[in-house]
C-alpha positions in Angstrom: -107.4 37.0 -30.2 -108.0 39.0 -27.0 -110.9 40.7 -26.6 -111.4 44.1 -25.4 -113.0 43.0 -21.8 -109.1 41.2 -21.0 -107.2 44.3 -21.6 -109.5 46.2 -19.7 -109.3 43.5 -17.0 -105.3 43.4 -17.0 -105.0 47.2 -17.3 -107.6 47.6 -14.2 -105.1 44.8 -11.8 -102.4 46.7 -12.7 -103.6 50.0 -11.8 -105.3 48.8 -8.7 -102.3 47.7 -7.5 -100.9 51.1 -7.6 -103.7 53.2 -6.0 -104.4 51.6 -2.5 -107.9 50.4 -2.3 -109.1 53.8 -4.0 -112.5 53.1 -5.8 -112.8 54.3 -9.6 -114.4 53.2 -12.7 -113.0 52.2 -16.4 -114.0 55.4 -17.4 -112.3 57.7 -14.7 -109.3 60.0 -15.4 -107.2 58.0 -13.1 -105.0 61.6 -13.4 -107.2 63.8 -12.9 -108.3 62.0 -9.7 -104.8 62.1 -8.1 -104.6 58.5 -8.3 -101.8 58.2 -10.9 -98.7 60.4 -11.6 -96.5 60.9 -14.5 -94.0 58.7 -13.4 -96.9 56.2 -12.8 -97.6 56.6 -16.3 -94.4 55.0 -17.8 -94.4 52.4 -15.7 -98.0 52.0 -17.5 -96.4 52.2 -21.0 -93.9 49.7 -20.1 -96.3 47.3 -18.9 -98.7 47.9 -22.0 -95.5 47.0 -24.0 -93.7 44.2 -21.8 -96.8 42.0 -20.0 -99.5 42.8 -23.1 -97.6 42.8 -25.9 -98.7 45.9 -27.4 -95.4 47.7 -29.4 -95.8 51.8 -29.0 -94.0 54.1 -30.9 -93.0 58.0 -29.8 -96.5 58.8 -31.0 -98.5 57.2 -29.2 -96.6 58.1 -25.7 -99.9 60.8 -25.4 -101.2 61.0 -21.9 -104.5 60.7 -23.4 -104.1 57.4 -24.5 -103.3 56.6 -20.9 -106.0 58.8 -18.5 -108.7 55.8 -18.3 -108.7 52.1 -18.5 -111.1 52.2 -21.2 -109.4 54.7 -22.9 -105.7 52.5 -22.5 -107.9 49.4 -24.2 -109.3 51.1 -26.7 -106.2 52.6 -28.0 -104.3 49.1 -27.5 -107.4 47.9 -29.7 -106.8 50.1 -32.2 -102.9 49.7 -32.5 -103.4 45.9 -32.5 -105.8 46.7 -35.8 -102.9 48.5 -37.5 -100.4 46.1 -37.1 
């Protein structure tokens, strides 16, 4: 099983890659601080789906399942639960 502290790992590589050396922490609205778009934020979905294996259904495409790193593991965690 993958713990929490991977995802959060994974999900913080891929978003750095995006942002340019900007400086934030897991718990930062990565939105709010400009760093990420919308458009940003399905390319987010697809690599929550494709690279960790996580399936999503229309529901779950919320922005705030997506604003944070923390917030992006925790809801992976919770979907992996269900399934």
């Amino acid at each position: 099983m993958v713990v929490v502290t991977d995802f959060k790992q994974e999900i913080r590589e891929f978003l750095e890659g995006y942002v340019a050396g900007e400086d934030f922490e897991d718990s930062d609205d990565v939105f709010a601080l400009g760093l990420v778009s919308s458009l940003m934020a399905m390319q987010l979905v697809l690599f929550v789906e494709q690279q960790l294996g996580v399936r999503l259904d229309n529901d779950d495409l919320d922005f705030e399942n997506f604003r944070s790193v923390d917030l992006v593991s925790h809801f992976m965690m919770s979907k992996m639960n269900k399934e």
